[in-house]
LUMKOL-247106 format. One record per atom (N, C-alpha, C): residue in one letter; atom name; x, y, z. Coordinates in steps of 0.05 Angstrom, whole numbers. Layout:
// residues N
resn | name | c1 | c2 | c3
A | CA | X | Y | Z
...
This chain:
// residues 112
resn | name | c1 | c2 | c3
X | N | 2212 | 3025 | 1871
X | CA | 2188 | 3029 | 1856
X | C | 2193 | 3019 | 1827
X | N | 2171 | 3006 | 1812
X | CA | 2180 | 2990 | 1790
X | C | 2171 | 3012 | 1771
X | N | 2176 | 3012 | 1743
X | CA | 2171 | 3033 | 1719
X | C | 2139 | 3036 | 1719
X | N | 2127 | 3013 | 1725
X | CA | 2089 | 3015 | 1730
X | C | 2081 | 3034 | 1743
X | N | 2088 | 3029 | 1769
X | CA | 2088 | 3043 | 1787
X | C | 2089 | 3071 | 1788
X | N | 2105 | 3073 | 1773
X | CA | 2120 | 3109 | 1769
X | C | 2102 | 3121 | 1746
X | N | 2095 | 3103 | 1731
X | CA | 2081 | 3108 | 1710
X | C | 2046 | 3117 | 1721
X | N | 2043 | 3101 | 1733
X | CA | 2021 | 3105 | 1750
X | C | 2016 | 3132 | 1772
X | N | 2036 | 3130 | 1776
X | CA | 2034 | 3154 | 1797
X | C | 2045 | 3190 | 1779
X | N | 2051 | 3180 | 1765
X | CA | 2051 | 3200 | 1739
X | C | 2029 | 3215 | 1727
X | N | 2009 | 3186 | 1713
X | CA | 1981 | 3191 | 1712
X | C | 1965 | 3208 | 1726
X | N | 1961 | 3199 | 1754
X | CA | 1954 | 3206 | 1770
X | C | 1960 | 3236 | 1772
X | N | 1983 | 3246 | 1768
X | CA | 1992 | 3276 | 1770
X | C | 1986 | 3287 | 1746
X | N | 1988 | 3279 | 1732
X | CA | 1978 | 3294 | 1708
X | C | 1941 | 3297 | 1701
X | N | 1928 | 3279 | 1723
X | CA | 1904 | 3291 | 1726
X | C | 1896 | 3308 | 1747
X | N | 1914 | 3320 | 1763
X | CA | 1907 | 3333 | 1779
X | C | 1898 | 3361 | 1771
X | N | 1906 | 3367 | 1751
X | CA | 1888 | 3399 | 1739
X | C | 1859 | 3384 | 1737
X | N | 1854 | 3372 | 1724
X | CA | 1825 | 3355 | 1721
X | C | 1810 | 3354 | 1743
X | N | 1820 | 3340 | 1765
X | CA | 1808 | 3333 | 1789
X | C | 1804 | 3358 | 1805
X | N | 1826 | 3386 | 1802
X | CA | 1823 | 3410 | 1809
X | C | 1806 | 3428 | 1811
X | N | 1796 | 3429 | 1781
X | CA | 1775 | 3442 | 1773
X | C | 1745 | 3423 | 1771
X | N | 1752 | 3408 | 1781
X | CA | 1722 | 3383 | 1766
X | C | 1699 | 3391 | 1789
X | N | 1707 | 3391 | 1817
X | CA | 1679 | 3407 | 1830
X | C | 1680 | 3426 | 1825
X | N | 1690 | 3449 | 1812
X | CA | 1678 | 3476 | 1810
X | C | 1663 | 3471 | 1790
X | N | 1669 | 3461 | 1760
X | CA | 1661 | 3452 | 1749
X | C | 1627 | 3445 | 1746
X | N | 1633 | 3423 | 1758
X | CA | 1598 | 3402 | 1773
X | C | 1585 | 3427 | 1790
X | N | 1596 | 3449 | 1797
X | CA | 1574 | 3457 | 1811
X | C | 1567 | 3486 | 1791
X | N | 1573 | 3490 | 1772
X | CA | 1570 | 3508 | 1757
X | C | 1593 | 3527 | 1755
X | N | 1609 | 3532 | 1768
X | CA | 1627 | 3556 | 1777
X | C | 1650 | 3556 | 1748
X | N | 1653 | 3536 | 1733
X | CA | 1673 | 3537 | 1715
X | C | 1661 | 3528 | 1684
X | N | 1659 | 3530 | 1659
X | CA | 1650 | 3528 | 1640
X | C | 1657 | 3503 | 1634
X | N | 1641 | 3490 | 1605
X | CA | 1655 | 3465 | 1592
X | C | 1672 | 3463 | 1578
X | N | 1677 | 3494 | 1563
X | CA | 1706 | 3496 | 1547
X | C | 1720 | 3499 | 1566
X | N | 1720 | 3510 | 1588
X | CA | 1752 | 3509 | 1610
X | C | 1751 | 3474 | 1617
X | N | 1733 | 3459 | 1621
X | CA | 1737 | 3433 | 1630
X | C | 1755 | 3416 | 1607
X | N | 1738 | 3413 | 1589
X | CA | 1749 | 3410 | 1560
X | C | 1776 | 3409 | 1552
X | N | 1779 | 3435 | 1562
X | CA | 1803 | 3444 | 1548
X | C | 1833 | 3433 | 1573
X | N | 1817 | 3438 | 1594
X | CA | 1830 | 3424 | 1609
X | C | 1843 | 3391 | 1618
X | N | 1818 | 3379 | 1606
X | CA | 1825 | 3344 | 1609
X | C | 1839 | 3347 | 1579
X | N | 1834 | 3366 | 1559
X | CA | 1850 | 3353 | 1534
X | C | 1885 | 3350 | 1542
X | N | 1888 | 3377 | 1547
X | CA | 1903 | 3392 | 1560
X | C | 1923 | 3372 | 1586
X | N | 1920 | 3362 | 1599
X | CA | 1924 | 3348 | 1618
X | C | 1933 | 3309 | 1602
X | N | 1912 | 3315 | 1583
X | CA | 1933 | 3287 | 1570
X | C | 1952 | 3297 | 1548
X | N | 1945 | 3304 | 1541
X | CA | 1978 | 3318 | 1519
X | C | 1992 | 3324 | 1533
X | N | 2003 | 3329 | 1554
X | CA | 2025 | 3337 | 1568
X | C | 2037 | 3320 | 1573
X | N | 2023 | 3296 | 1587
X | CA | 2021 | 3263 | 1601
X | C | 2034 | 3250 | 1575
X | N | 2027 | 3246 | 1550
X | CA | 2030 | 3237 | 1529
X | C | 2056 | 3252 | 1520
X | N | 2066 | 3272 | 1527
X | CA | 2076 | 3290 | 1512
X | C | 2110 | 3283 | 1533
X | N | 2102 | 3273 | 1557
X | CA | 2120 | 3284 | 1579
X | C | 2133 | 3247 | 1576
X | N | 2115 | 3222 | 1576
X | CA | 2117 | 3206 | 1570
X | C | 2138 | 3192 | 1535
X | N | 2127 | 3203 | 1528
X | CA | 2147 | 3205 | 1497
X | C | 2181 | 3209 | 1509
X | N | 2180 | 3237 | 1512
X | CA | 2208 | 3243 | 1525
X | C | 2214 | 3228 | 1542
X | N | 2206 | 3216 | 1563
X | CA | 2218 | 3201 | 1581
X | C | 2221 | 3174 | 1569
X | N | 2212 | 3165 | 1546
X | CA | 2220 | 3137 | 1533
X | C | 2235 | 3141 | 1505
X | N | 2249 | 3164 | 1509
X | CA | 2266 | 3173 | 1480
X | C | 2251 | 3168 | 1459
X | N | 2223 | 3169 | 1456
X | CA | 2207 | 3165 | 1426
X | C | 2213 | 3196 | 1417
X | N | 2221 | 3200 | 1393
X | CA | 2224 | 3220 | 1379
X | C | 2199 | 3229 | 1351
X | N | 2194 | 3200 | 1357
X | CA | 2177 | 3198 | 1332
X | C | 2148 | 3212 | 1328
X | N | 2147 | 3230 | 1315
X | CA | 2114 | 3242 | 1325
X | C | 2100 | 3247 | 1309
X | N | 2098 | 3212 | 1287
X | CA | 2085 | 3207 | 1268
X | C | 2075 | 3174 | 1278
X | N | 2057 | 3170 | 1308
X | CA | 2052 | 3146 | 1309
X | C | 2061 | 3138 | 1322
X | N | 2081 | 3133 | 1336
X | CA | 2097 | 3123 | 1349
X | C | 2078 | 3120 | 1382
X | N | 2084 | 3089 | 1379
X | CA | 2062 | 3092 | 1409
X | C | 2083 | 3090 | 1442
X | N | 2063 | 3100 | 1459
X | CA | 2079 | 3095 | 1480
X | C | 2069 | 3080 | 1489
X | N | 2088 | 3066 | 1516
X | CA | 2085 | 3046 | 1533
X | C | 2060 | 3058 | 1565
X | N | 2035 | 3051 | 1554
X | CA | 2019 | 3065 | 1585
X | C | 2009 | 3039 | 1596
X | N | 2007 | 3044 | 1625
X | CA | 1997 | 3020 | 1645
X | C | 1966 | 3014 | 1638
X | N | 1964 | 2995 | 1636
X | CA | 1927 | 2983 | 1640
X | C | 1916 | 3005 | 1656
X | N | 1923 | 3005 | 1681
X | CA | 1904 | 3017 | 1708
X | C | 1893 | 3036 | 1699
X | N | 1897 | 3063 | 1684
X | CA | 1899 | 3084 | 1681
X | C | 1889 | 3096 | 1649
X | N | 1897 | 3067 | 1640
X | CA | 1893 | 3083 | 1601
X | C | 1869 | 3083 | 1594
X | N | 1846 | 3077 | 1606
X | CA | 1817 | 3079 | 1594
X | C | 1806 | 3105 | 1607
X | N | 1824 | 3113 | 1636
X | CA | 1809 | 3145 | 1646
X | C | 1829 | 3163 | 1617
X | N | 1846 | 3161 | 1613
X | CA | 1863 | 3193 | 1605
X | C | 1851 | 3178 | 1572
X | N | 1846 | 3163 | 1560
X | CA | 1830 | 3158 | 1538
X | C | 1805 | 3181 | 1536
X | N | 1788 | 3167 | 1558
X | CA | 1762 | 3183 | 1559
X | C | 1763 | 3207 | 1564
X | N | 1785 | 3221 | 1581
X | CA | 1793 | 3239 | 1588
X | C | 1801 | 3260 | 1563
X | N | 1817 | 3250 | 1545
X | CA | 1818 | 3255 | 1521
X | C | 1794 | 3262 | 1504
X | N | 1775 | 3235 | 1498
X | CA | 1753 | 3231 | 1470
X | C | 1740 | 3248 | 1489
X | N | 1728 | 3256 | 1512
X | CA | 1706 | 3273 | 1522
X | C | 1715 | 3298 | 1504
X | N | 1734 | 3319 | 1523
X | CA | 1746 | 3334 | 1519
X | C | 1746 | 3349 | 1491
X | N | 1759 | 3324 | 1475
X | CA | 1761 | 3333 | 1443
X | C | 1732 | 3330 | 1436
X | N | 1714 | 3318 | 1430
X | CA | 1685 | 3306 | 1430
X | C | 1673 | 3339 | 1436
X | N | 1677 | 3349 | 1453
X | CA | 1658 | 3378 | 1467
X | C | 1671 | 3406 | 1449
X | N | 1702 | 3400 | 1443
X | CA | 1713 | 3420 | 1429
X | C | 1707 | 3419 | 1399
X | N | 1699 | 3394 | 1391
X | CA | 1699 | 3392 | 1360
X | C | 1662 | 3399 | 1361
X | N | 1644 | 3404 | 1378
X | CA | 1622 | 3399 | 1378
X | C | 1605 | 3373 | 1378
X | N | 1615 | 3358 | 1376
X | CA | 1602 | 3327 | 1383
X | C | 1589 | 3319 | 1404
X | N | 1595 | 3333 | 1425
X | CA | 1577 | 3325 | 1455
X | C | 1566 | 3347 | 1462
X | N | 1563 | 3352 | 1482
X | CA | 1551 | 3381 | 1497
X | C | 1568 | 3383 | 1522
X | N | 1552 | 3404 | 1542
X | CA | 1565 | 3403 | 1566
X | C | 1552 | 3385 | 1588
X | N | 1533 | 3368 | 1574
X | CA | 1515 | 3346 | 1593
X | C | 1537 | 3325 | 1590
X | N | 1542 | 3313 | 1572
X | CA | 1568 | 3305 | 1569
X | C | 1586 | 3296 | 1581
X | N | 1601 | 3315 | 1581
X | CA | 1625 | 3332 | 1586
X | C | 1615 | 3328 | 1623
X | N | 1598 | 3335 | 1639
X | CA | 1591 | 3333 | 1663
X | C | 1587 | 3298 | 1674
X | N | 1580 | 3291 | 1648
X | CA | 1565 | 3256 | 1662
X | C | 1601 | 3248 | 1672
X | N | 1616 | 3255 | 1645
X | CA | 1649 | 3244 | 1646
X | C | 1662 | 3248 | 1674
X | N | 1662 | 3271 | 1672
X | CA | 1666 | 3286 | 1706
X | C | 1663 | 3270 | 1730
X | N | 1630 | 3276 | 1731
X | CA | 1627 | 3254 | 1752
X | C | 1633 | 3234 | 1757
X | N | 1639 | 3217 | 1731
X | CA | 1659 | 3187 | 1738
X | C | 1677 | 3187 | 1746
X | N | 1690 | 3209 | 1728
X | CA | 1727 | 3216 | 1735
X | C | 1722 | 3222 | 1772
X | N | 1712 | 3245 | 1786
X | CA | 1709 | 3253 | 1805
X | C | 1705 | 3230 | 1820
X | N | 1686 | 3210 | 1813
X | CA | 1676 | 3194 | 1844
X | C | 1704 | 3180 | 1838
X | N | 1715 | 3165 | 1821
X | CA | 1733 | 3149 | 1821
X | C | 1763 | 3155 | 1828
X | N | 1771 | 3182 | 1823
X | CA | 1788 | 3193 | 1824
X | C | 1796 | 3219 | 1848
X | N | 1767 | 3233 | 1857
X | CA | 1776 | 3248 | 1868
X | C | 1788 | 3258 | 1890
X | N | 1786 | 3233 | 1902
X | CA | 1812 | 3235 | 1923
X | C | 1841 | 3228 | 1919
X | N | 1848 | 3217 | 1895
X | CA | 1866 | 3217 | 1888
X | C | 1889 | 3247 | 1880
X | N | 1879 | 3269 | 1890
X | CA | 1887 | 3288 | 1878
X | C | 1911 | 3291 | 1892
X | N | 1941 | 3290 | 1877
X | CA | 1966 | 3297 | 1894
X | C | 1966 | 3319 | 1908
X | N | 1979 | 3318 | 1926
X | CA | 1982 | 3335 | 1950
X | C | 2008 | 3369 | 1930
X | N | 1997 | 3383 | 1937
X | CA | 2016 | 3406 | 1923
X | C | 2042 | 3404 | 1937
């Protein structure tokens, strides 16, 4: 498996809290601050887990190395998230995001 690859399938795991909660979510059963807080949540870790694994120490800027495939969901995944916490969006929002993430992603959810 090449470093893409791994990187990719990384992603992928680190949205699986996202993709977890995202139909309870869409059907009312879970709030927008638990969603929110959850996709923020789910990329800082990704970002956070990524650093360490490329010895960046630096945590004034220092960018990491992320695959194409993947960096415009955990982006949005991100700006939604923070966007709903800072008050900038709503939970209409916060739901449209969802459903993209969901149709595109939600079978992607790793197996426990």
């Amino acid at each position: 498996m090449t470093e893409l690859d791994g990187q990719t399938r990384r992603m992928h795991e680190a949205m699986a809290p996202v993709l977890q909660i995202g139909p309870d979510f869409l059907a009312g059963r879970r709030d927008a601050d638990e969603m929110a807080h959850t996709m923020v949540g789910a990329v800082q870790r990704f970002v956070s887990a990524e650093r360490t694994r490329q010895g960046v120490a630096d945590e004034h800027g220092a960018q990491i190395q992320v695959s194409g495939q993947l960096q415009a969901t955990l982006s949005e995944l991100y700006g939604c998230g923070a966007g709903y916490l800072a008050d900038r969006c709503d939970s209409a929002c916060v739901a449209r995001t969802m459903t993209e993430i969901m149709r595109e992603f939600g079978d992607a959810t790793p197996a426990p």
